[in-house]
C-alpha positions as CSV (number, residue, x, y, z in Angstrom):
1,X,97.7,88.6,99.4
2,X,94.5,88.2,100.8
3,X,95.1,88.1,105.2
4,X,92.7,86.7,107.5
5,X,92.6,89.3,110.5
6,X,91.2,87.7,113.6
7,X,89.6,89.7,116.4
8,X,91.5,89.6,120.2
9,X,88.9,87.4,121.7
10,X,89.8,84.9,119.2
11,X,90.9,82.2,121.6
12,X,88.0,83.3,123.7
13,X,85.4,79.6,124.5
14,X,82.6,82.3,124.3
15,X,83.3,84.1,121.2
16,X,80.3,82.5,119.4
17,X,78.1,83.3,121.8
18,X,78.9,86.7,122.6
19,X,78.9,88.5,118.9
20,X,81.4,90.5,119.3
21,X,84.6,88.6,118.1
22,X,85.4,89.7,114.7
23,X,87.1,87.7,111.8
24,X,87.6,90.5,108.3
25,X,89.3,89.3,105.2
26,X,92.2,92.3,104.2
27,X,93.7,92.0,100.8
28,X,97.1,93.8,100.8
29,X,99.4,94.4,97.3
30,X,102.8,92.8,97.3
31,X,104.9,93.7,94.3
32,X,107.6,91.0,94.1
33,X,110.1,89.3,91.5
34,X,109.4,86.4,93.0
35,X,106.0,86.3,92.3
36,X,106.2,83.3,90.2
37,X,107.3,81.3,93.7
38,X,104.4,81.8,95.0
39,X,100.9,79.5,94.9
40,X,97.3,80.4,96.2
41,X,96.9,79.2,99.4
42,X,101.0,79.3,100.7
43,X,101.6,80.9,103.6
44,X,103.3,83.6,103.8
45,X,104.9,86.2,105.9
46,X,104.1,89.8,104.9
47,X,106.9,92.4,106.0
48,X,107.2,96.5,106.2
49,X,110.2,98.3,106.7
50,X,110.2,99.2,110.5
51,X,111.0,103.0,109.8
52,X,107.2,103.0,107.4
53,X,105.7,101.6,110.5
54,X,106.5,104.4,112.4
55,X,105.8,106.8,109.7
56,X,102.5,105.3,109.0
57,X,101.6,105.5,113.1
58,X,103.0,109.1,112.8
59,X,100.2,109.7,109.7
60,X,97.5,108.0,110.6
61,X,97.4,108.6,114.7
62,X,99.8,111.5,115.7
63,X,99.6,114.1,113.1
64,X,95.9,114.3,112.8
65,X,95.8,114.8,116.9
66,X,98.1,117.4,116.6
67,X,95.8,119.1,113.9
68,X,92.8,119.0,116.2
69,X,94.5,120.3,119.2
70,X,95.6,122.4,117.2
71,X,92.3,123.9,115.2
72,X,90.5,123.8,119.0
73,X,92.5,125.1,120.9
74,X,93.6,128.2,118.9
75,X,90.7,129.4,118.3
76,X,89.6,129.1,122.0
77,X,92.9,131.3,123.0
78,X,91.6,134.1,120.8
79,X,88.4,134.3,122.2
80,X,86.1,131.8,119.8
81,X,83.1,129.9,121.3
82,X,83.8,126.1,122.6
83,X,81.1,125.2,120.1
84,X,82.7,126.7,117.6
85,X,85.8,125.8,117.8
86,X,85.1,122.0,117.8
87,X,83.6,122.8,114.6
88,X,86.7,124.0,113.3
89,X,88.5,121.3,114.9
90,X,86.2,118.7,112.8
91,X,86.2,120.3,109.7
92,X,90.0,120.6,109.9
93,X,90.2,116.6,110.4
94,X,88.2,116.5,107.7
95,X,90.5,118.9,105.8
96,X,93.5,116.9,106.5
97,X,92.1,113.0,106.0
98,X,91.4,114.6,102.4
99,X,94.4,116.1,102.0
100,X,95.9,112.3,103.1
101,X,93.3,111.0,100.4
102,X,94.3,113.0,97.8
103,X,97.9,111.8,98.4
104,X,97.1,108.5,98.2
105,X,98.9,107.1,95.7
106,X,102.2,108.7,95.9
107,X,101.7,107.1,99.9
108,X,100.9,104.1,98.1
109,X,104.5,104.4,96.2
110,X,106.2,104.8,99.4
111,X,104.7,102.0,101.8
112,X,106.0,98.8,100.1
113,X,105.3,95.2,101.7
114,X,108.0,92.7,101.2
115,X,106.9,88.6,101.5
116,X,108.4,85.9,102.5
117,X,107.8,81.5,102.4
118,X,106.0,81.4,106.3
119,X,107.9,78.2,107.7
């Protein structure tokens, strides 16, 4: 399904003046039954479970704060240089995005979109 994702100043008179409202095309994979049911260019409602919302929040926003707090502030608490430290901290975000990467496509497995005729 290929989504149009409009920018919050959207409604905004001086959006085309002011560069900075944003319009990206997003393609997102819907397996369905119903595929047949569907044309190019229907609208269409795209639905997750609310529970993979939350998980997905917890992946992509909570978890890797945690690990950062984590990586810099240990370190400090035993004595290890601010400097290096926030090293540490970025190279264990690093760490963890590839570990997330690397997981991929058993995540892919799990987060299933659902779609719906848009009325």
């Amino acid at each position: 399904i290929q989504i149009t994702a409009y920018g919050a100043c959207n409604t905004c008179e001086a959006q085309k003046k002011c560069g900075f409202a944003e319009t990206k095309n997003k393609t997102v994979i819907v397996r369905s039954k119903e595929w047949g049911t569907y044309q190019a260019g229907d609208r269409v409602m795209v639905h997750i479970n609310k529970s993979l919302g939350l998980l997905s929040v917890l992946i992509a926003y909570v978890l890797p704060a945690i690990v950062l707090i984590m990586a810099v502030s240990v370190p400090v608490a035993f004595g290890v240089s601010e400097g290096l430290s926030a090293i540490i901290g970025i190279v264990s975000i690093g760490a963890y995005f590839m570990i997330l990467y690397s997981q991929r496509n058993k995540l892919e497995k799990k987060f299933t979109f659902t779609i719906s005729k848009h009325e």
